[in-house]
N, C-alpha and C positions, 0 to 999 in steps of 0.2 A: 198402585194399581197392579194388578196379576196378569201382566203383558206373556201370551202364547204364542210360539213361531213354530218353524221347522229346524230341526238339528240340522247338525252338519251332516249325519249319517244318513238322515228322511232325505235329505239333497242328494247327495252322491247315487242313493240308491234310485232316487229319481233321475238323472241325468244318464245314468249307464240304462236302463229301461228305454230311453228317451231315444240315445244312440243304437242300441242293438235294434228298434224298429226302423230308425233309418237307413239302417246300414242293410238289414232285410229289404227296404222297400227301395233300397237303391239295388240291391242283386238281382230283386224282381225284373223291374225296369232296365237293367242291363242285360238280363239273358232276353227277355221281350223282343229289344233292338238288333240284338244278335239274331235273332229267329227272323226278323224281320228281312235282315239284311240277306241273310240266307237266300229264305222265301226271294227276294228279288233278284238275286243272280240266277236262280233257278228259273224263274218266272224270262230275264232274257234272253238263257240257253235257250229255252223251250220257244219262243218266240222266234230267233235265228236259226235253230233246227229247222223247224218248221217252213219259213222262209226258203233254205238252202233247198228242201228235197221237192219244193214247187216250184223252184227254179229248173231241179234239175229235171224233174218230171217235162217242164214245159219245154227245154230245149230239147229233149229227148221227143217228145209229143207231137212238134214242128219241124223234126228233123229227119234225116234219113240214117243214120248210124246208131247205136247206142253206147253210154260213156264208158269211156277206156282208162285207166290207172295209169301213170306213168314213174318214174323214181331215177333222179338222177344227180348226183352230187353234193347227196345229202338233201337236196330238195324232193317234195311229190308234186304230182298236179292229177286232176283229172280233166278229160278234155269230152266235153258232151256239147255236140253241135258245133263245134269250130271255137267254144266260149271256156277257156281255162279257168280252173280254180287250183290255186295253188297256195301249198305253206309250208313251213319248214321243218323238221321232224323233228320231234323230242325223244329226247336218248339222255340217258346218264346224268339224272337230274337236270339237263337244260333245257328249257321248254323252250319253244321255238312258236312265239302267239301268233293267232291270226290263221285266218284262212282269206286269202282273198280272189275276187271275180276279177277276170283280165279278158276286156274283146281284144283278140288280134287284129290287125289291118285287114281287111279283105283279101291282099294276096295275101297272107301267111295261113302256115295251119298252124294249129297249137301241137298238134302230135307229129310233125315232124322234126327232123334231127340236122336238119344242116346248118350250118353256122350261123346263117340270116335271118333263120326264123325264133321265134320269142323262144324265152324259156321260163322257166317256173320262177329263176331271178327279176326277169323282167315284171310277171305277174305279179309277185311280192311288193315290188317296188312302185309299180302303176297300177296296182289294183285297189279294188275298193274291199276294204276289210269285213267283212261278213258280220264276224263273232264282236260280244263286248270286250272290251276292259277287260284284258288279264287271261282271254280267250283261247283257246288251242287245240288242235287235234288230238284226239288220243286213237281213233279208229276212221279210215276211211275207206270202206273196200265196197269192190264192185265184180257181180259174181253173172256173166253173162252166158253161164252153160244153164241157165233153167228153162230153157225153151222158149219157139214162138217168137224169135227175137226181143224178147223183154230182158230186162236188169232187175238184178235183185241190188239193191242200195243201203248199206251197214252205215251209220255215222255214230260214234259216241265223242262228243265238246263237252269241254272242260274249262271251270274256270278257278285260279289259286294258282300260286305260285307251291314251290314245290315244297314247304317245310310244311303244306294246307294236307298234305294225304299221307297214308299210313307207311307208303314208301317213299322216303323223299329221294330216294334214287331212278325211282319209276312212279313217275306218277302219270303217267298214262293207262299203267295196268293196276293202279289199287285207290281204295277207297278216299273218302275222304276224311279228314278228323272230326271227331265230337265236336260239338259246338264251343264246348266249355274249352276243349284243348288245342285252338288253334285254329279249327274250321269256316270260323265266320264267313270269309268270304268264298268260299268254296262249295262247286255245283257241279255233276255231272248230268250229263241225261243222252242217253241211247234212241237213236230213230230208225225205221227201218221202212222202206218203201220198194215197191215195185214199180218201174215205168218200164214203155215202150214204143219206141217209133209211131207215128200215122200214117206217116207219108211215103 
């Protein structure tokens, strides 16, 4: 009987065809995940941005002062309404995460300097962390000569660690990497608000 198969050649050239689609359909599905992953660090910056400048707004809105910047021993805080937010600076490629909320005691203030009263260590340490996972400041300033007693409110959060952005020496002041080159988990986003006293 005149028995027909496949060569060995009609094989090979079938298997390598077989493989370069999987291996496309796996690159697919891994840049996907990657974008994916993106998208959700981004999605909860934006969400704790967002959070932080309604916080600040609302202490500021119920309050009689408006929030002040403070910077001391490598720590910052700002203090809006007697309620700290404080975290730790990043410099020289060392990212300092978190930003976190601290009520003082009723007798303390947050913006004073004498020995008894909190500091941005203690905020740090008893605060409740604002940002996710891998979180940190890269801008936080507050511009209170724009009249009317209001505040203008700068925030730009970050998330990556520091070999995720285009300067791993500074990654508070540059971008972040391609997706393909190291970016995955990496998100910046900039917020900017106005508040001012009611009371």
């Amino acid at each position: 009987m005149n028995k027909k198969g496949f060569t060995i050649v009609e094989l090979l050239i079938a298997i390598s065809v077989f493989s370069m689609a999987i291996m496309l359909v796996t690159a697919v599905v891994l840049g996907i995940a990657r974008q994916y992953q993106k998208a959700s660090y981004t999605v909860q910056l934006n969400d704790a941005s967002r959070n932080i400048h309604e916080m600040l707004a609302k202490d500021s809105n119920y309050g009689n002062s408006s929030p002040v910047t403070f910077s001391l021993n490598g720590k910052t805080w700002v203090c809006s309404n007697g309620v700290m937010y404080a975290w730790p600076n990043t410099a020289g490629g060392a990212i300092g995460n978190g930003l976190f909320r601290y009520e003082p005691l009723p007798t303390q203030r947050c913006d004073a300097t004498s020995g008894s009263e909190p500091t941005a260590t203690d905020a740090i340490a008893k605060g409740v962390n604002l940002l996710p996972k891998n979180g940190f400041v890269a801008n936080f300033s507050i511009d209170n000569t724009i009249g009317g007693g209001a505040s203008r409110i700068e925030t730009s959060f970050r998330v990556g660690t520091a070999d995720m952005f285009t300067e791993s020496d500074n990654p508070a002041g540059s971008n972040c990497l391609p997706t393909l080159k190291g970016g995955d988990f990496c998100a910046v986003v900039q917020y900017n608000s106005v508040v001012r006293p009611h009371i």
